[in-house]
Residue, then its C-alpha position, 0 to 999 in steps of 0.5 A: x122733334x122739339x117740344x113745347x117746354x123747350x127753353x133758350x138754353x136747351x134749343x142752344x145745346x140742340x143745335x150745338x149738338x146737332x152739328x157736332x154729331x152732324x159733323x162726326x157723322x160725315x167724318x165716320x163716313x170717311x171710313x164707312x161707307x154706310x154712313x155716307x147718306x145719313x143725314x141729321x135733322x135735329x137732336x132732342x136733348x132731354x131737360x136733365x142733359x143725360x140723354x139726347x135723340x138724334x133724329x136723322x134723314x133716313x135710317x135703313x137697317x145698315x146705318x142704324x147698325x153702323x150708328x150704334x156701332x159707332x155711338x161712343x166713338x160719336x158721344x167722345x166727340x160731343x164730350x171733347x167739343x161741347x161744353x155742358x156739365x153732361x155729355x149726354x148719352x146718344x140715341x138715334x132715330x129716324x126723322x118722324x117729319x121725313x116720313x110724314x113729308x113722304x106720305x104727303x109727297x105720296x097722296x099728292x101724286x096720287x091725286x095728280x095721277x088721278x085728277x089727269x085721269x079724270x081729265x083724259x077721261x073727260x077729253x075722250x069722245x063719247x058714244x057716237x050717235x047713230x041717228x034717230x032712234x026707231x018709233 
């Protein structure tokens, strides 16, 4: 995720390589299938270009695998691509955002869930009355 101390030039080479990786990634999936859903979200280069994270969508157990297996085939393709005096070593990590979003996705539903309940509850006829009550 980008930081506060992010200048022009460095928001430039995180886009830049996010699609680059994005499009490797899609390529790679070609040929594993464990790719296919992977999603990159962003990319966070560190100040000195030697090192960048690349956040992404989701990252079960499978396509974290496959990622790392295929990490320097990925770090080629940016070196072949992009421009810059480094090409950064590649890292990749799950979106914190995606995860967060799902939590608010979540406790949103839950509350839905349950202000229909209260709604149900308050729409269901109470206690009948049996007439006057004996003195």
């Amino acid at each position: 995720m980008p930081s506060g101390r992010d200048y022009p030039r460095t928001l430039r080479v995180n886009e830049v390589l996010r699609q680059v990786v994005a499009e490797e990634i899609e390529r790679l999936a070609d040929a594993d299938e464990r790719l296919r859903l992977v999603t990159v979200t962003s990319v966070e280069v560190s100040p000195d270009l030697r090192a960048a994270t690349v956040y992404v969508g989701t990252l079960g157990e499978e396509a974290a695998r496959a990622l790392e297996e295929r990490r320097a085939q990925i770090q080629r393709a940016v070196g072949q691509q992009v421009r810059i005096k480094r090409t950064p070593r590649l890292a990749f990590s799950a979106d914190p955002a995606v995860s967060a979003g799902a939590r608010v996705e979540e406790i949103l539903r839950r509350l839905g869930e349950e202000r229909a309940a209260r709604r149900t509850r308050a729409a269901a006829p109470g206690p009948t009355a049996r007439g006057p009550k004996p003195t």
